[in-house]
N, C-alpha and C positions, 0 to 999 in steps of 0.2 A: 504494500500500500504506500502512495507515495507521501509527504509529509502534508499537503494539501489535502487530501484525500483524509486522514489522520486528524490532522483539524477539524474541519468539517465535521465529522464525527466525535470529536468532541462535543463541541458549540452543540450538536443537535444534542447529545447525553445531559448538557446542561441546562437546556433550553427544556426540555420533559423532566430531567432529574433537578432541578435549580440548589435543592439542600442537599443534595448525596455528598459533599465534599467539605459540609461543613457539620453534618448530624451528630459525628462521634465524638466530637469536642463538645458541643454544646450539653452534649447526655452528659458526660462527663463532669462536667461542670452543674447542671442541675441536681445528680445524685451525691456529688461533695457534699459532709454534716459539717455545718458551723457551727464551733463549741464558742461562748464565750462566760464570764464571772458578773454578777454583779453583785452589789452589798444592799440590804436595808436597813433601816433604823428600827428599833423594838425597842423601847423603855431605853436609851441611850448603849444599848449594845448593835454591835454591827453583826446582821446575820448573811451568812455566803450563801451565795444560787449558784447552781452551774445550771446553763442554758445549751442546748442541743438541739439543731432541727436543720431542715434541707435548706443549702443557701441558696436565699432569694425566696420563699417562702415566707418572710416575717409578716409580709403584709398580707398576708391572706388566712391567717386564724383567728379575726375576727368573721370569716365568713364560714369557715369551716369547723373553728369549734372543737379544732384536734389540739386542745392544752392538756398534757397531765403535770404533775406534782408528784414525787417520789421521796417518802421517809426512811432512814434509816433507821438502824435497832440500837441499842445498848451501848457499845462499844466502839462501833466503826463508823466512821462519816460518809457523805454522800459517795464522793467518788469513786472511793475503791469498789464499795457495794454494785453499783448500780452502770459505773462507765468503766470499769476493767481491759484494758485497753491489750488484749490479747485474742487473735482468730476474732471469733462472732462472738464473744463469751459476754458482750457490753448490751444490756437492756436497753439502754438511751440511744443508741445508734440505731435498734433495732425498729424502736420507736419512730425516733426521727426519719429513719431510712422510708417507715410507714406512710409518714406526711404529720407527723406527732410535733409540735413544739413542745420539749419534754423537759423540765427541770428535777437538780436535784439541790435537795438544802441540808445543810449543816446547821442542827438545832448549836444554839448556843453551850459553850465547850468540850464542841468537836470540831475536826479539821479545820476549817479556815474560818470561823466563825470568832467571835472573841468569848475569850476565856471570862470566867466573872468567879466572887465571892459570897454572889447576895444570894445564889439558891444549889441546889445540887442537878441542873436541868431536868425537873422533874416533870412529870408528863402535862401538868398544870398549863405550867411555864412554856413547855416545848410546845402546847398548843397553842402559844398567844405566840411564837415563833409563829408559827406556821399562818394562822391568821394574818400575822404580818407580811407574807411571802405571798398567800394567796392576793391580799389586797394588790401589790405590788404589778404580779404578773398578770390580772383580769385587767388592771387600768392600762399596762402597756399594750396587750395585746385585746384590748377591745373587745372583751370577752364578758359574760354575767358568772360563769363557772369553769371549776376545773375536773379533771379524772383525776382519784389523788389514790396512791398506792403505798402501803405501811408494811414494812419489813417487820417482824419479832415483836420487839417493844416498840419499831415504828407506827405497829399498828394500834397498841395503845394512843398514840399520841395523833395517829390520822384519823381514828376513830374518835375519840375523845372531841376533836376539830370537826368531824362529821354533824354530831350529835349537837353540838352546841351552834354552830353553822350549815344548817342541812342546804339554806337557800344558795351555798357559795358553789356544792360539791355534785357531783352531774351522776359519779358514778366513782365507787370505793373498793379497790382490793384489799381484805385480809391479808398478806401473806405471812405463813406461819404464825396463827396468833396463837394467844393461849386466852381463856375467862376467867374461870375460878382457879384453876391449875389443880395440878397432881396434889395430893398431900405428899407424894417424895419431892415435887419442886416446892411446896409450900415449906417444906423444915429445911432444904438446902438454904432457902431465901433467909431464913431465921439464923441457922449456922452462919451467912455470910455476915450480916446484920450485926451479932451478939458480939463477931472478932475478935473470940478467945477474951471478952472481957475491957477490951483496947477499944479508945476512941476510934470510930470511923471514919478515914479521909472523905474530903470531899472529892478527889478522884482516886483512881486505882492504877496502877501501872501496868500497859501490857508487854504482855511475850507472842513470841512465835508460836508455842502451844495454845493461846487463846485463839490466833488466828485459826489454826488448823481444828481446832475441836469441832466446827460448826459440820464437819465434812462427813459423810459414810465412808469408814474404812472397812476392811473384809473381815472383821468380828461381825459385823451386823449383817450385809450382805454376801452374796456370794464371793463376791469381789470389790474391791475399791469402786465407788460410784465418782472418782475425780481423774482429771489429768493431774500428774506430779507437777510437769511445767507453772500450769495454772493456780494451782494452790499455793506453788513457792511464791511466783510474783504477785499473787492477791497478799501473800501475810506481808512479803516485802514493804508494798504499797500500803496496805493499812497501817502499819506501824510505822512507814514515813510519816504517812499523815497523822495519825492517831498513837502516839507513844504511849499516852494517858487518857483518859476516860474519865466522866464525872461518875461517881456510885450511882446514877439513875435508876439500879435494879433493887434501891428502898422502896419503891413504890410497889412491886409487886408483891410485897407485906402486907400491901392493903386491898388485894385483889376480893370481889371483883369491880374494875374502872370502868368497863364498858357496860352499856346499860342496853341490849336489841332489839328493846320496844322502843329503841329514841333513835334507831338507826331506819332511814327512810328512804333513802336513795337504792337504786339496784345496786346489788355488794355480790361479790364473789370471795368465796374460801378457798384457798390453795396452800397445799404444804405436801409434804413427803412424806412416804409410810414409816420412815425411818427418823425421824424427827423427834430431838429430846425434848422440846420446846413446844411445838403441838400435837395434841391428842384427841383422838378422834372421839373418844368418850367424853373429852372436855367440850369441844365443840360440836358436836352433830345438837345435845339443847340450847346451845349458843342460837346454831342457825335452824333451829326449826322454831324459836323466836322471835327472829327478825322480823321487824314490823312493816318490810315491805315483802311482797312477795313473788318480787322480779328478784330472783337470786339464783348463786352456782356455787355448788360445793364438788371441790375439786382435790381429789388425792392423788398424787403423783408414785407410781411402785418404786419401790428400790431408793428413791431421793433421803436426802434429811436437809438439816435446817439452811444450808446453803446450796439447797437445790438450784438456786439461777445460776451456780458457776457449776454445777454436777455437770457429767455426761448429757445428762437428757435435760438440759439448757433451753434447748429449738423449744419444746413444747412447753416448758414453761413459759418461752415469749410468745409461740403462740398462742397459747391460751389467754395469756395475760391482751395480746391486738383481739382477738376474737371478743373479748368484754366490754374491753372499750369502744371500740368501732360497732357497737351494735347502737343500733340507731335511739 
């Protein structure tokens, strides 16, 4: 073909194809997640967000209405939990990847949040965090509510913020909660409490064992439910971020905080069969309670209490888009 002939044939490929030459960059660039921080003000402490969603998207979840909010548990802050930044292992990507503008917070002293003296971030307090967080990101993004989701003890404190705020909250995951607890978790809580006798810090010091305990190792199941990789660098990262801990787990001394005649939005339960933290004897009267009755109770086989980083991760985030995205 001669070089004219060759042109020609272009020009017409272009002339019928106009985008073919320029579609893969532009995809490319659409599915990129924009991470960015911001702070708010709560009673003069500064609370951290981490924001996550598809760039170029910001202006369109006032019309879509895909915000969630995601709490942490006990020990560990937002980031490590929730944006674990190894393979697929990150819920917030998974979200965002969705069409999600998806935040995580750091209650007041955890990770980037500021440290304080005046309470022990106690689930009270972590819910006037949260109220402040929710205010924050409904005004920027032009929204009336959020999908908010509570890890462990996050779910005390999402729940807690549910109930006291039903008009804010669209739609609530449980994840691993507990109600009244075990009476084996109720006298651990009392051992932890009593401290040999010794004043109680107001925070606690972690290790690499507090990290790893959340996980099924192959006492419990057939086999390990984790990757080694991933468990190393999730303890890594929490204990960058979180060296220290407030005692926040005085308040399950006073269990039960959730009340599921006050909870009224659609809610889903999810946790692991293998879960020291929830129990399906605890919860099955939890949710057969609940005072709405758009709800999902969801058990995961083989999982325990850091089932979103377990092997079987995928179905915990899909389950978790399948609840939210329902209309």
């Amino acid at each position: 073909m001669s070089i004219i002939s060759r042109l020609a044939a272009l020009a017409l490929a272009l002339m019928v194809f106009p985008w073919a030459g320029v579609r893969a960059g532009n995809a490319t660039a659409a599915n990129s997640i924009s991470g960015k921080a911001h702070y708010v003000l709560r009673d003069g402490l500064r609370i951290y967000l981490w924001e996550k969603h598809k760039a170029g998207l910001q202006d369109s979840f006032a019309t879509t209405g895909k915000v969630a909010l995601l709490v942490h548990g006990g020990t560990w802050s937002g980031r490590p939990d929730f944006d674990l930044q190894i393979r697929d292992y990150s819920l917030m990507d998974w979200l965002a990847k969705n069409g999600y503008d998806v935040w995580a917070i750091d209650i007041h002293g955890y990770g980037h949040s500021d440290k304080t003296d005046k309470d022990w971030s106690g689930v009270q307090s972590a819910a006037a965090d949260i109220d402040a967080a929710v205010e924050y990101i409904t005004k920027l993004r032009g929204v009336r509510t959020v999908d908010l989701l509570g890890w462990s003890a996050g779910t005390q404190r999402a729940g807690l913020y549910a109930m006291q705020h039903p008009e804010r909250v669209a739609k609530l995951i449980l994840y691993a909660p507990h109600w009244k607890g075990s009476a084996e978790y109720r006298e651990r809580v009392r051992k932890r409490i009593d401290n040999g006798g010794k004043p109680l810090g107001q925070y606690r010091i972690n290790t690499e064992m507090d990290a790893r305990s959340d996980f099924v190792d192959g006492e419990l199941a057939l086999h390990p439910q984790f990757e080694e990789d991933v468990v190393a660098f999730y303890a890594k990262e929490a204990l960058r971020t979180d060296p220290q801990s407030p005692n926040a787990f005085v308040d399950n001394a006073h269990l039960p905080i959730l009340d599921p005649l006050q909870i009224t939005m659609p809610t889903m339960i999810i946790f692991g069969e293998y879960d020291y933290f929830a129990r399906e004897e605890d919860l099955v009267p939890f949710f057969s309670q609940l005072k709405t009755r758009d709800k999902r109770f969801v058990l995961l086989p083989n999982g325990g209490h850091a089932l979103i980083l377990e092997k079987d991760h995928r179905r915990f985030q899909r389950d978790v888009l399948s609840f939210f995205d329902r209309p």
